[in-house]
NUKEGU-955964 format. One line per field, with one value per residue (C-alpha): residue number from 1; x, z, y. Coordinates in steps of 0.2 Angstrom, whole numbers, m for minus. Layout:
// NUKEGU-955964
num = (NUM; ...) $
x = (X; ...) $
z = (Z; ...) $
y = (Y; ...) $
//
This chain:
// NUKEGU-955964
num = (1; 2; 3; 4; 5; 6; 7; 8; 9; 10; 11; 12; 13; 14; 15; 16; 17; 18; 19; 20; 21; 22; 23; 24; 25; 26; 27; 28; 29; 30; 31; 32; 33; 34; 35; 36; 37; 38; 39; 40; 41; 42; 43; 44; 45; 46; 47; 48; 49; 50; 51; 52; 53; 54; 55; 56; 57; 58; 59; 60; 61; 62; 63; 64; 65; 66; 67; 68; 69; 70; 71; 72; 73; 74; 75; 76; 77; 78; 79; 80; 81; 82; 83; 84; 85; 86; 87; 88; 89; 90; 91; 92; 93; 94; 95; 96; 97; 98; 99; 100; 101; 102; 103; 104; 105; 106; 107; 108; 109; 110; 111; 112; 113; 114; 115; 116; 117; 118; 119; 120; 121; 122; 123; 124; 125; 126; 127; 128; 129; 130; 131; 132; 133; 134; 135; 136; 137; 138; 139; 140; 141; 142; 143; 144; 145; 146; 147; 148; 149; 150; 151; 152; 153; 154; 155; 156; 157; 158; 159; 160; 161; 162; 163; 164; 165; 166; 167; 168; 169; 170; 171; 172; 173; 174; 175; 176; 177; 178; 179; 180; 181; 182; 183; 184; 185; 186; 187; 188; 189; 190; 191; 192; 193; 194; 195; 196; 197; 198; 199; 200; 201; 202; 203; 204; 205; 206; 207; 208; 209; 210; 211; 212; 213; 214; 215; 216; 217; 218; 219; 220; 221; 222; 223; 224; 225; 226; 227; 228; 229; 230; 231; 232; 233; 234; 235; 236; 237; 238; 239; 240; 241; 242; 243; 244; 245; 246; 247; 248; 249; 250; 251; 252; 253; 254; 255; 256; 257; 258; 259; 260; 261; 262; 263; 264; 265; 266; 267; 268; 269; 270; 271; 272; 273; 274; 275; 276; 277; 278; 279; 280; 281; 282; 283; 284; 285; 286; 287; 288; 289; 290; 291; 292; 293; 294; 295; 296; 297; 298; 299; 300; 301; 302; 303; 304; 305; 306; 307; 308; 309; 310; 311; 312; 313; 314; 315; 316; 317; 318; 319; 320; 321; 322; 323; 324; 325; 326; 327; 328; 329; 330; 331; 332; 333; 334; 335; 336; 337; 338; 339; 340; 341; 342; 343; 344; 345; 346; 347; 348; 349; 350; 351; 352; 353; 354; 355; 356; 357; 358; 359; 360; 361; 362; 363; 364; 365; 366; 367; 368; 369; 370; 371; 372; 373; 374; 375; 376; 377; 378; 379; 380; 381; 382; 383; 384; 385; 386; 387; 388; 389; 390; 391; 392; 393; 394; 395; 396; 397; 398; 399; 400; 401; 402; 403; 404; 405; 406; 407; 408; 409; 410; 411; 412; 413; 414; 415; 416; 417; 418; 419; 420; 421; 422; 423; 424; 425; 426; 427; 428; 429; 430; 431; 432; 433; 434; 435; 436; 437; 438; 439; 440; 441; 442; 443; 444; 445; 446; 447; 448; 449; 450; 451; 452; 453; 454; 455; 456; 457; 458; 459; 460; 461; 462; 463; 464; 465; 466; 467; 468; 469; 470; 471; 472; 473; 474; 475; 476; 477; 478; 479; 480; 481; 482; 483; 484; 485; 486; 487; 488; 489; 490; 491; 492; 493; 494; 495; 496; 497; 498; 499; 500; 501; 502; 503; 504; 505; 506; 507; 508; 509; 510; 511; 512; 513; 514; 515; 516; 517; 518; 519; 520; 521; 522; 523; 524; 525; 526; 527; 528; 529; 530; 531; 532; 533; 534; 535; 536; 537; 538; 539; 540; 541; 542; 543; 544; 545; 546; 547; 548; 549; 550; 551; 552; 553; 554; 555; 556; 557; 558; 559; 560; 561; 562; 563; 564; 565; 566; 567; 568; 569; 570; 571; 572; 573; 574; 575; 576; 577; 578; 579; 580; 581; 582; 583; 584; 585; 586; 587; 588; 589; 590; 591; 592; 593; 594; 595; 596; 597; 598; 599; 600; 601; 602; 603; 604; 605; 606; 607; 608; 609; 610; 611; 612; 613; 614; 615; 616; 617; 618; 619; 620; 621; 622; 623; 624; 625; 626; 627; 628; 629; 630; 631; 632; 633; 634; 635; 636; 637; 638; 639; 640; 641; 642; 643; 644; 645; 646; 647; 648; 649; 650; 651; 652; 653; 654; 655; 656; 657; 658; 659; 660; 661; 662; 663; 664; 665; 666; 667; 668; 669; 670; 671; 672; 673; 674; 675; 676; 677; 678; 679; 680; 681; 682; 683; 684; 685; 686; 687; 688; 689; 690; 691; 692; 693; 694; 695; 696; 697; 698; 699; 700; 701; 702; 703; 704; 705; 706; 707; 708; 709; 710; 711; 712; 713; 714; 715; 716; 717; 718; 719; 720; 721; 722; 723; 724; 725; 726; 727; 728) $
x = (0; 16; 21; 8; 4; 23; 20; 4; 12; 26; 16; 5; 21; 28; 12; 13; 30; 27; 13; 22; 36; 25; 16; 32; 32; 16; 24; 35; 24; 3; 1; 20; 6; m1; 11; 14; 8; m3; m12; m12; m13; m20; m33; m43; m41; m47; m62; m68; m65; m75; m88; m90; m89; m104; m113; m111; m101; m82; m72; m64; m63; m68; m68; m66; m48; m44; m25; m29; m43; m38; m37; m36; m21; m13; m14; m12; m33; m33; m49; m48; m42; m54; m39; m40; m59; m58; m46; m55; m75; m66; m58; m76; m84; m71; m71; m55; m41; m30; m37; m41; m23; m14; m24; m20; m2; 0; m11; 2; 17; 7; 7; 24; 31; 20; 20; 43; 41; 31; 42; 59; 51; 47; 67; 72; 75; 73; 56; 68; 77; 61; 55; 67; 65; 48; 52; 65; 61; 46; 57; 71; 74; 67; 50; 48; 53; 46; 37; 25; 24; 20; 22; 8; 6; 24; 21; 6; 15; 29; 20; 10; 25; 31; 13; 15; 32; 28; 12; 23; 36; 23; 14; 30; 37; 22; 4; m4; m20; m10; m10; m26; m18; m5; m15; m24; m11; m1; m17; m17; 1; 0; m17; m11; m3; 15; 27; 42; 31; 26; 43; 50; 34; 41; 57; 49; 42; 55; 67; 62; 56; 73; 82; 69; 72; 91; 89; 76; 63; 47; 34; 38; 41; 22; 17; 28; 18; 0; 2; 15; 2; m14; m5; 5; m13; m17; m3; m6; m24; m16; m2; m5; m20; m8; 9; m4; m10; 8; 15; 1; 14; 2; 9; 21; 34; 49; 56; 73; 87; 93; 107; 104; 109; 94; 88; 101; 108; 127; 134; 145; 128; 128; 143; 135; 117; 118; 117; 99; 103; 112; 108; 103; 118; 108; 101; 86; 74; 80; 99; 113; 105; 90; 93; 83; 88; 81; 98; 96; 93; 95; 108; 110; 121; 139; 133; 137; 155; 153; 145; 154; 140; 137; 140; 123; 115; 120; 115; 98; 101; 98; 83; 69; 81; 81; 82; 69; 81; 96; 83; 77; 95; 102; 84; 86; 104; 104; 87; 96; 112; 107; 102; 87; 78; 75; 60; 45; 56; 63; 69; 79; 79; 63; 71; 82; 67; 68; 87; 88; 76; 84; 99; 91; 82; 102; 105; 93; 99; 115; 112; 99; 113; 126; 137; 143; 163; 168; 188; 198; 201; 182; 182; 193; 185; 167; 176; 184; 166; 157; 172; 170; 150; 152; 165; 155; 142; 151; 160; 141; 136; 148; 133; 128; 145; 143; 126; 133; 146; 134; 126; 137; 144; 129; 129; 146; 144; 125; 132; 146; 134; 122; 137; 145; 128; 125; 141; 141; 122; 116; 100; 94; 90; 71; 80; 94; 77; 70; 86; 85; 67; 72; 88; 76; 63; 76; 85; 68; 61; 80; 77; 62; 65; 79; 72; 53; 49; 51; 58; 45; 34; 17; 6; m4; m18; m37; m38; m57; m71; m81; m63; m63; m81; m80; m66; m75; m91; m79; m83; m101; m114; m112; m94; m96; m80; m66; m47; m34; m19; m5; 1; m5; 6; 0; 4; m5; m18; m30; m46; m46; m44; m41; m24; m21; m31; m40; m52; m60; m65; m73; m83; m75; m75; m56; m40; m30; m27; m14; m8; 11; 7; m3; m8; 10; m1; m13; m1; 12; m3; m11; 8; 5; 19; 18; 12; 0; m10; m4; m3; 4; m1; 2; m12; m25; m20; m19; m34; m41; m30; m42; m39; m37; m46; m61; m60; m65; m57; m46; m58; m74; m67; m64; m78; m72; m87; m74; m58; m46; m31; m21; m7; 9; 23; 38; 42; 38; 21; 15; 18; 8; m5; m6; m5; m21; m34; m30; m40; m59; m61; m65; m83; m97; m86; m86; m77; m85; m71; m55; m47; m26; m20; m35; m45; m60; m67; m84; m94; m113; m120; m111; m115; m107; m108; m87; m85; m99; m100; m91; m89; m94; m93; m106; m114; m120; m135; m132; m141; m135; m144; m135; m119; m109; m89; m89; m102; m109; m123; m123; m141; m133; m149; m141; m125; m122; m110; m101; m95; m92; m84; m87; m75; m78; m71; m64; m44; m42; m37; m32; m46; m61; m74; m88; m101; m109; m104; m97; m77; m83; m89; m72; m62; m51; m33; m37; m40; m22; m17; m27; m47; m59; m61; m76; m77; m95; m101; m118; m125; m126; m141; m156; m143; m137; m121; m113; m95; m86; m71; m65; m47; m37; m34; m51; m62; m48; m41; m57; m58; m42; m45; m59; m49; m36; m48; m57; m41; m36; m52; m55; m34; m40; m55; m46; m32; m44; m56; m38; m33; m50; m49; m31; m39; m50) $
z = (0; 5; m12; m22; m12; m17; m35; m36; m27; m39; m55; m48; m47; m64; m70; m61; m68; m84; m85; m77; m89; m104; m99; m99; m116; m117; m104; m118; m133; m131; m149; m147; m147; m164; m177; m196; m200; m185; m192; m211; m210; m193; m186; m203; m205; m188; m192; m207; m199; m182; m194; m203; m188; m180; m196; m193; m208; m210; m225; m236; m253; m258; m275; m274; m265; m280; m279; m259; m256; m254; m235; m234; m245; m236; m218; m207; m206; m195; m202; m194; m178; m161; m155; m169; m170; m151; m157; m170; m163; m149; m160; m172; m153; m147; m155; m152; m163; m152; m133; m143; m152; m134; m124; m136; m137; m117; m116; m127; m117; m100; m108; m114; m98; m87; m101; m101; m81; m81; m94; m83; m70; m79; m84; m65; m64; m46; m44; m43; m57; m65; m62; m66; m84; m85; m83; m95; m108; m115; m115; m129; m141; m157; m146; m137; m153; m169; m164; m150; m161; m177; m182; m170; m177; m171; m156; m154; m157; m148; m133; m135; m140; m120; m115; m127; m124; m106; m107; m119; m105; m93; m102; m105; m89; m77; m83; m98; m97; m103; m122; m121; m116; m128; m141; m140; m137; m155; m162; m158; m164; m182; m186; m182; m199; m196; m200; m188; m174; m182; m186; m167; m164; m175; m167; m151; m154; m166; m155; m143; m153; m158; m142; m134; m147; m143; m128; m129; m119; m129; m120; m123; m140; m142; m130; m141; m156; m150; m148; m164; m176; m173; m174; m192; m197; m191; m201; m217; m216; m213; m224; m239; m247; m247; m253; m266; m275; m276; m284; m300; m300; m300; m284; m283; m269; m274; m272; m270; m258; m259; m249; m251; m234; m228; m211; m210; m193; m189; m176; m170; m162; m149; m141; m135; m134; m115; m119; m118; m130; m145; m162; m175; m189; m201; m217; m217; m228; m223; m221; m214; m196; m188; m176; m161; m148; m158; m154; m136; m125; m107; m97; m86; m99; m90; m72; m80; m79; m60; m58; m54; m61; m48; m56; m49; m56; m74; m71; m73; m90; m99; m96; m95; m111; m120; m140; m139; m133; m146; m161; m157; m153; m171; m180; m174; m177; m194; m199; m190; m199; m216; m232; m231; m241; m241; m250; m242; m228; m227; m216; m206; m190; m187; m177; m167; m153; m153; m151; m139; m129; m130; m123; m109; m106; m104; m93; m80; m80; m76; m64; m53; m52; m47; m35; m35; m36; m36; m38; m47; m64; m64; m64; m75; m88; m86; m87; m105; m110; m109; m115; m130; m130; m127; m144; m154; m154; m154; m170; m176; m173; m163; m161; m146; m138; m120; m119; m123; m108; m96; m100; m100; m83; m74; m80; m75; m58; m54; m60; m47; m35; m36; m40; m23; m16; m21; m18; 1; 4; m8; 2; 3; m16; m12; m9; m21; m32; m28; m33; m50; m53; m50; m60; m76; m74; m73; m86; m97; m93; m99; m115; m119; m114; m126; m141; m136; m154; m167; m181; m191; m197; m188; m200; m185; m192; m188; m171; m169; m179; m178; m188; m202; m205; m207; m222; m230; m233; m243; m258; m257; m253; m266; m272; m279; m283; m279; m287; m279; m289; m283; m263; m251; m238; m224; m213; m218; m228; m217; m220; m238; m240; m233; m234; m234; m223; m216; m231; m223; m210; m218; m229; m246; m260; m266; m271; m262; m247; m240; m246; m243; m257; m273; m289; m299; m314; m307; m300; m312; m324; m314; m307; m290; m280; m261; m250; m243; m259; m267; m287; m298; m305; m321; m316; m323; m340; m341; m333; m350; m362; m372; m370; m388; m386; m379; m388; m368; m360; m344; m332; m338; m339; m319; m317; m307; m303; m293; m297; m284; m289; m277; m277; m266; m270; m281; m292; m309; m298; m295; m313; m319; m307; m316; m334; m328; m319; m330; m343; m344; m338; m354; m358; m350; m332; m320; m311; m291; m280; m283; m270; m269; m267; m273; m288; m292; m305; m304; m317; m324; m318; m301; m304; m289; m298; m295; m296; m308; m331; m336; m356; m365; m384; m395; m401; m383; m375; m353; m339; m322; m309; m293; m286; m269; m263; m270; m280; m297; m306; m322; m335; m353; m365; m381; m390; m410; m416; m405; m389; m384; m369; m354; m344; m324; m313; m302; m301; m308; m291; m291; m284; m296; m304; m312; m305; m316; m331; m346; m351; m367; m354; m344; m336; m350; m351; m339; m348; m348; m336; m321; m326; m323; m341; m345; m361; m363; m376; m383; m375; m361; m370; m359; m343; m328; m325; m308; m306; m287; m278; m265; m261; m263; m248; m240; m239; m235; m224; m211; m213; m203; m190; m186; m186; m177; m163; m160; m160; m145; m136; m138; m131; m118; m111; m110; m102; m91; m86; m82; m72; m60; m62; m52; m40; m34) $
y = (0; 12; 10; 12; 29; 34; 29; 39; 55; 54; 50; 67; 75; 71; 77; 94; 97; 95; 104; 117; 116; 114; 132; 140; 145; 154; 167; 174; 168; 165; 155; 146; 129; 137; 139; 133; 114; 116; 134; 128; 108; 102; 113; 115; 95; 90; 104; 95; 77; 83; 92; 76; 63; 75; 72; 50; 51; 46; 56; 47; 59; 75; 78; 97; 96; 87; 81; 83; 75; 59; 56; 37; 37; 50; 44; 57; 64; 48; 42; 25; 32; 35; 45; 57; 57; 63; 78; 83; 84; 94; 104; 107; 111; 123; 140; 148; 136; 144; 137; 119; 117; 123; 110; 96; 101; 101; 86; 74; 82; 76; 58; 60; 65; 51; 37; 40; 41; 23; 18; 20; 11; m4; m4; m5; 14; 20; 30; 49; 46; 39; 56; 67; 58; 61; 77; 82; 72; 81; 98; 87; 102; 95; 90; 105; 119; 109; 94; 103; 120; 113; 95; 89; 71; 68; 76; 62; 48; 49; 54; 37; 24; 27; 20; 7; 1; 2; m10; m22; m22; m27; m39; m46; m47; m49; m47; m53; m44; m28; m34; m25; m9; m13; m17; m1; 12; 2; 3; 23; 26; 16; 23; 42; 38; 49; 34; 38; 31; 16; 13; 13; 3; m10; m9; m12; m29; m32; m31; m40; m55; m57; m57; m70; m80; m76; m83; m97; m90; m98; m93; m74; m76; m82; m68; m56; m64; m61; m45; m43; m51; m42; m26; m29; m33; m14; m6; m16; m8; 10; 11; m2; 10; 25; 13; 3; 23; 26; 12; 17; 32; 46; 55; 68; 60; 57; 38; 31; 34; 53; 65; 83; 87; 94; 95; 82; 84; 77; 67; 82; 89; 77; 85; 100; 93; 98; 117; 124; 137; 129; 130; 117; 114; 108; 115; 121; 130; 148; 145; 132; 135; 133; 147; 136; 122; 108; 97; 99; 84; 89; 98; 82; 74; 78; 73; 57; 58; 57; 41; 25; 9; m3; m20; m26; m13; m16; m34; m26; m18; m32; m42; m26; m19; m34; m32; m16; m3; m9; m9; 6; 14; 8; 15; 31; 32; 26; 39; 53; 54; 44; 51; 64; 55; 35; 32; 43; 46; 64; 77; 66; 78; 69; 55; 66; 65; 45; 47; 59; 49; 33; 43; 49; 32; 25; 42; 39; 20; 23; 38; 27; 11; 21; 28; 45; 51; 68; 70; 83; 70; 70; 88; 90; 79; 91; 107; 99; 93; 109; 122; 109; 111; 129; 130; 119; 132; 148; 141; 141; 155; 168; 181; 169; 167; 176; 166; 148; 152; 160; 145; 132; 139; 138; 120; 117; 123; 114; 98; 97; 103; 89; 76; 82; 81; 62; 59; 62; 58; 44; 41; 59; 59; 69; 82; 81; 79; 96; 103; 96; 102; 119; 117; 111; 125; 138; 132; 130; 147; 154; 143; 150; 169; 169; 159; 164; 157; 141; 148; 136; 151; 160; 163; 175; 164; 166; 159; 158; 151; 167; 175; 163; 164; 184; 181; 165; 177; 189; 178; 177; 166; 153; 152; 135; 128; 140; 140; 152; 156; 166; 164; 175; 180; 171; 184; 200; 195; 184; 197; 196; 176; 160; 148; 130; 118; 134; 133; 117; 129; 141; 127; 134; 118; 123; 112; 127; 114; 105; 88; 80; 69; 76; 70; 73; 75; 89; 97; 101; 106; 116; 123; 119; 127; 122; 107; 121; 120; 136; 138; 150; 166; 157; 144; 155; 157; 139; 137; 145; 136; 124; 106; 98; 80; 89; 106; 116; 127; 117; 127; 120; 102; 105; 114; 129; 142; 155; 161; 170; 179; 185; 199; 195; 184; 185; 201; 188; 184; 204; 207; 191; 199; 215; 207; 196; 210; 225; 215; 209; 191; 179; 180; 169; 178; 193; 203; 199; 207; 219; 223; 229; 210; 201; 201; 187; 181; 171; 162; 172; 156; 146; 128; 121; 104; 98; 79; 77; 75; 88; 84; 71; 65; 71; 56; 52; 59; 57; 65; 65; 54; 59; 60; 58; 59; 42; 36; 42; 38; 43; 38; 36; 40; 36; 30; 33; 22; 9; 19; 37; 46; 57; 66; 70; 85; 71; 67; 48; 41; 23; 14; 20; 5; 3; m8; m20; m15; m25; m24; m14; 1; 3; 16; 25; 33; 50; 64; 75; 61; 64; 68; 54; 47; 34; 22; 21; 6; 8; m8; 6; 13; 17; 13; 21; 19; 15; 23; 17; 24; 13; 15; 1; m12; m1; m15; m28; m13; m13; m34; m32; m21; m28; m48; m40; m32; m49; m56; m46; m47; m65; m67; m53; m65; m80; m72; m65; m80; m90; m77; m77; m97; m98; m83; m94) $
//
């Protein structure tokens, strides 16, 4: 009972820290939770997910995104994921992004903190130095600057795979009702759809599979399997849809293993990864630096060239560890300082986090099974450690110079301090404890009041539902289908028009969103400039080009009722803007809005009609019957001669099929490789025509989740009913 009460108190505790810690920021900087991805991609996704869940219907395409609009191929909306579901009806409810986005953020950094904390126990790590992990992990540079701020589906699942490796451990070591718990929280990491945490789940179990077969222990490699198998059931369902579309070759990703040397971090980092205030040196998008901590792990680093390991301590390394720690050690190494590109893995500086917290998993290991000495070699060895640290990052940047040495000073002298302290009074560790809680907040708040802000961009977005809805109504009451060419500056031009994923928010059918991914096709035609769904000024004049096989102009055969043509950009882009809105629009258009940065152009009639027939031959006579995201019913009335075409506003995803049809009506060659092309034969004649999208592996997809939950439940109940059996 004495023990659970101190494992409660200190689980409490870990929680108040890093809330604590996690609130720090918003001292110097109230939307540091809502920045980049998380203004333009998240908050607009999990809008239209939570608007569509409220409505008892799950998205799985939307025909007016176009090349964005495919949200099963592309992962991350989480559409088979309660987790995500949760997130977005509670961001649909919540009418300030700003309050939703910081609670989530904060939330995941809670879990991270107690999920590492639970974690370190399960490895034999005393309960302090458990703690003290919980705590500083959650503040690793990378998770705390770019993760936290931005990349929020990183941020998710690496504050779930602590939970999740924690409940394997159990299960493995103690209690075999947690593959339940396992179970879900693996469930909750692979169908988040961000790949990095699928990857060190993998490891996880793979790991461990290896070493108990390593050592002989049979019975936990059939443990490790009942959880492993139901689980690689799950990821096939996630991931083989999205890796199945691209193999047809229509998305824009490149493939193959690539180094450019970007965001490509180098091992020479990890040397002064103990200073709070050093810079990336990597290449980014704005320069050779990225002018923020993102490399920092935790200035507890050099108190480990005071400890002396107790041989019976390291004796515990290796069961609790067994083969997960090692696979994910090598993983992360390898993705960290490999090529920047393998495949559809980029940005290598996305695995820093997983390094860096197998690091301090190893830290608090040692610190917890070991004794203490403090001598003048010792010393010696720190002062050379940090002066080295300290250089590193002068040599960076030399601006920062007096602030890597206040800095590294204050390190030096606090980590003698508390090596003296353990050295001299081992059992006193509470209070030594205390000492290393204010340490951390002080060196946090420090952090933060000198680099206040992720150099990730803040876009000073709408914040509040009310905002976006003022700017939405700017283009009228019935838009229709809305095409923005030119990029708005994100920064000054929120009440004239929308960006990105924002346009779900204010209910705009528009391709302007943001995709990863893409249709290559679509895009390069319709000169798609950004993942944020931004196109060129240039978009509009081909927009009006007329497509030869079908003699229409490109705007008709996409059926766009609104066009949006906005001002900032390049110097090439402003004078393309000029050329374009000094003249009339083309006939059959008006003029609807002119502003100084954005002038639109609407059709004399709106039909809103996107997704549906928008050419056919002219010895066919159709009518549309009725259409959905996914389903098209189209009546053919008549056929002269042997077969004729029709043409649909709808991007030719892998995955379309006509229900019971004969092989002579097919799906055709896409119209300028990615409109919806039909081969209609003339035994069609007096027929509807059925027209399907299912993604590929969907159906199977769902088979397997649901084979993979009664799988777990039925293990669960056995396990269970055994376990009340040998009770009694």
């Amino acid at each position: 009972m004495l023990k659970r009460k101190k494992n409660f108190w200190a689980f409490f505790i870990v929680i108040i820290a890093v809330v604590i810690t996690s609130l720090l920021p918003l001292i110097f900087n109230h939307h540091y939770y809502y920045i980049d991805d998380t203004q333009n991609g998240a908050i607009g996704q999990w809008f239209e997910l939570g608007r569509n869940l409220i409505r008892g219907h799950i998205p799985v395409l939307n025909v007016a995104a176009q090349s964005a609009g495919n949200y099963v191929m592309e992962g991350q909306w989480g559409v088979f994921n309660p987790l995500t579901w949760c997130i977005a009806v509670l961001v649909y409810l919540c009418p300030s992004f700003l309050v939703s986005a910081t609670i989530i953020k904060v939330l995941f950094l809670v879990l991270l903190g107690t999920g590492s904390y639970l974690l370190l126990k399960s490895f034999n790590v005393g309960t302090r130095w458990a703690m003290v992990g919980g705590v500083v992990i959650p503040t690793i540079g990378f998770t705390s600057y770019v993760d936290a701020t931005s990349w929020v589906t990183g941020l998710i699942v690496f504050a779930l795979l602590p939970w999740f490796w924690w409940s394997f451990n159990i299960r493995m070591q103690r209690n075999s009702l947690f593959i339940l718990i396992t179970f879900i929280f693996g469930y909750s990491i692979i169908a988040t759809g961000y790949v990095y945490g699928t990857i060190y789940l993998v490891m996880i179990l793979f790991g461990d599979f290896i070493y108990q077969i390593y050592v002989k222990n049979w019975a936990n490699v059939l443990k490790n399997f009942s959880v492993s198998f139901p689980l690689a059931l799950v990821t096939l369902a996630i991931y083989l849809p999205g890796i199945i579309t691209s193999s047809y070759g229509v998305t824009s990703r490149n493939q193959g293993v690539y180094n450019f040397d970007f965001l490509s971090p180098t091992v020479g980092s990890l040397f002064s990864s103990f200073l709070s205030n050093t810079p990336g040196w990597i290449n980014t998008w704005s320069g050779p630096l990225w002018n923020n901590p993102i490399l920092f792990i935790t200035w507890l680093l050099p108190l480990v060239i005071f400890v002396k390991p107790n041989s019976v301590g390291m004796n515990k390394l290796i069961n609790p560890f067994g083969g997960s720690y090692i696979a994910i050690l090598i993983m992360s190494f390898f993705l960290t300082f490999g090529p920047d590109e393998i495949g559809p893995l980029r940005f290598p500086v996305r695995n820093f986090s997983y390094l860096a917290f197998v690091i301090v998993i190893f830290l608090m290991f040692t610190l917890s099974n070991s004794t203490f000495v403090v001598n003048s070699k010792r010393i010696l060895i720190l002062v050379l450690v940090i002066a080295i640290g300290i250089y590193l990052s002068w040599s960076q940047v030399p601006s920062g110079g007096y602030t890597y040495v206040f800095n590294g000073l204050f390190i030096l002298v606090i980590t003698i301090a508390i090596a003296d302290i353990l050295s001299k009074q081992r059992h006193n560790s509470w209070a030594i404890l205390t000492v290393i809680f204010i340490t951390q907040l002080t060196i946090i708040t420090y952090q933060h009041y000198y680099m206040p802000n992720s150099q990730l961009p803040d876009y000073t977005t709408l914040k509040t539902l009310k905002e976006v809805k003022a700017t939405s109504s700017k283009l009228g009451q019935k838009p229709g289908n809305v095409f923005v060419a030119g990029r708005m500056n994100p920064k000054t031009d929120w009440n004239q028009t929308l960006f990105s994923n924002i346009w779900y928010v204010g209910r705009i059918k528009t391709s302007a969103v943001y995709s990863p991914i893409g249709y290559q096709k679509y895009d390069k035609d319709l000169k798609k400039v950004t993942a944020q769904g931004q196109y060129d000024v240039s978009a509009v004049d081909k927009l009006f080009s007329i497509d030869k096989s079908t003699g229409q102009p490109l705007v008709n055969l996409l059926q766009i009722d609104t066009i949006q043509i906005v001002k900032n950009g390049s110097e090439d882009a402003r004078k393309k803007f000029s050329a374009l809105t000094l003249k009339a629009p083309p006939e059959g258009w008006r003029v609807v809005r002119n502003t100084r940065n954005i002038v639109e152009w609407q059709r004399a009639q709106v039909k809103n009609n996107v997704g549906s027939v928008s050419w056919h031959s002219k010895n066919i006579s159709i009518s549309q019957v009725k259409q959905s995201s996914r389903d098209v019913y189209i009546k053919v009335k008549s056929v002269n001669g042997n077969k004729g075409k029709i043409v649909l506003s709808r991007v030719a995803w892998p995955g379309y099929k006509l229900i019971g049809s004969s092989s002579k009506t097919k799906i055709s060659k896409p119209l300028r490789g990615y409109l919806l092309t039909l081969q209609v034969n003339k035994s069609k004649s007096g027929k509807v025509i059925h027209l399907k999208y299912t993604p590929p592996f969907y159906n199977e997809g769902l088979l397997l989740i649901a084979l993979s939950t009664i799988m777990i439940l039925l293990l669960f109940t056995y396990m269970l009913v055994k376990k009340m059996k040998n009770d009694v």
